[in-house]
Wavefront OBJ file of the C-alpha trace (Angstrom):
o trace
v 11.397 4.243 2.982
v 14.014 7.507 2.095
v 16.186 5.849 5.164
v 16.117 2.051 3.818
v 16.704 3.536 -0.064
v 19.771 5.707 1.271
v 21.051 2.892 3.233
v 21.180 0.659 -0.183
v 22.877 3.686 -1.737
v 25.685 4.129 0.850
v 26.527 0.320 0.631
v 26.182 0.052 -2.873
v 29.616 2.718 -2.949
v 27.712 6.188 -3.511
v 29.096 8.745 -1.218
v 27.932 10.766 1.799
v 25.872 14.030 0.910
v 26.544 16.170 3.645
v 24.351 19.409 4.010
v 22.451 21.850 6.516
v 19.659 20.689 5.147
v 16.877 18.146 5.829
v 16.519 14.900 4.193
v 13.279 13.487 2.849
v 13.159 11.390 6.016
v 13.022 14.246 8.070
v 8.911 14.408 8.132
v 9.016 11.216 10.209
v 10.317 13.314 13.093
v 7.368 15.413 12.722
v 4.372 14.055 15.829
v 1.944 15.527 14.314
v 2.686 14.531 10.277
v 3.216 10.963 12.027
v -0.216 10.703 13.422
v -1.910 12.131 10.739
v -0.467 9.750 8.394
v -1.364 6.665 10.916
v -4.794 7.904 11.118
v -5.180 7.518 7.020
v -4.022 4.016 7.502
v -6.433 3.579 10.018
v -9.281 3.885 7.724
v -7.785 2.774 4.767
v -7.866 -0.347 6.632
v -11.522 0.383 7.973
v -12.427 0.790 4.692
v -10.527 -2.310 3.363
v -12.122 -4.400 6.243
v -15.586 -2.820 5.264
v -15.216 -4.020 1.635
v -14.105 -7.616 2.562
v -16.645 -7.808 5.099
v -19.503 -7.036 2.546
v -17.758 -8.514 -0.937
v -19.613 -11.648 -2.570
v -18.079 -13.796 -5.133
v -20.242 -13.399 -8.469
v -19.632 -16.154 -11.016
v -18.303 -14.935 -14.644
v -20.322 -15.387 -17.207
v -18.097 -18.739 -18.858
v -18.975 -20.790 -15.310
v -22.397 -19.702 -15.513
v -22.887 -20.724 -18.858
v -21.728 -24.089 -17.684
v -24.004 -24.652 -15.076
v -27.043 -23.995 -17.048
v -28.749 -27.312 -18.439
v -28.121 -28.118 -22.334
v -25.771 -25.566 -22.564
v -22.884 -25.215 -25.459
v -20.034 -23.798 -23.610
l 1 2 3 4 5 6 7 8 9 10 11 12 13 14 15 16 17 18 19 20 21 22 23 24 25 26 27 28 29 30 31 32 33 34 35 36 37 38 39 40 41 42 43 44 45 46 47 48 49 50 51 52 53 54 55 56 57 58 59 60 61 62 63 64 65 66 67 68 69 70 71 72 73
C-alpha cells in the first residue's frame, strides 16, 4: 500500500526523498514478516468462512410483527 500511495505522490508533482534509510515498504522484503502476515489472513478468512458457514438470517421485529395474524403493524 506505502508503494501504490508513493507512486500517486511522485505523479501527482511531489519530489523524490532520497535517504539511507528504509521506507515503510521495506517490511515486505522481510520472509518471515511476509508469512506471518499471510498466515493472519489465513484465519481471518477461516474465521470469516466459519461465521458465514454457521450465520442464520433472524427476522426483525417490524416483519415479524407482520406475519403474525390480526396484527397492527
Amino acid at each position: 500500500m506505502a508503494n501504490k500511495v508513493r507512486g500517486l505522490e511522485l505523479q501527482a508533482g511531489l519530489p523524490q526523498k532520497k535517504s539511507n534509510r528504509s521506507g515503510p515498504a521495506y517490511a515486505y522484503n522481510v520472509k518471515a514478516l511476509r508469512e506471518q502476515e499471510m498466515e493472519i489472513a489465513r484465519w481471518a478468512e477461516t474465521a470469516y468462512e466459519h461465521v458465514v458457514a454457521h450465520w442464520t438470517p433472524r427476522p426483525s421485529k417490524a416483519v415479524h410483527g407482520r406475519l403474525k395474524p390480526g396484527a397492527v403493524g
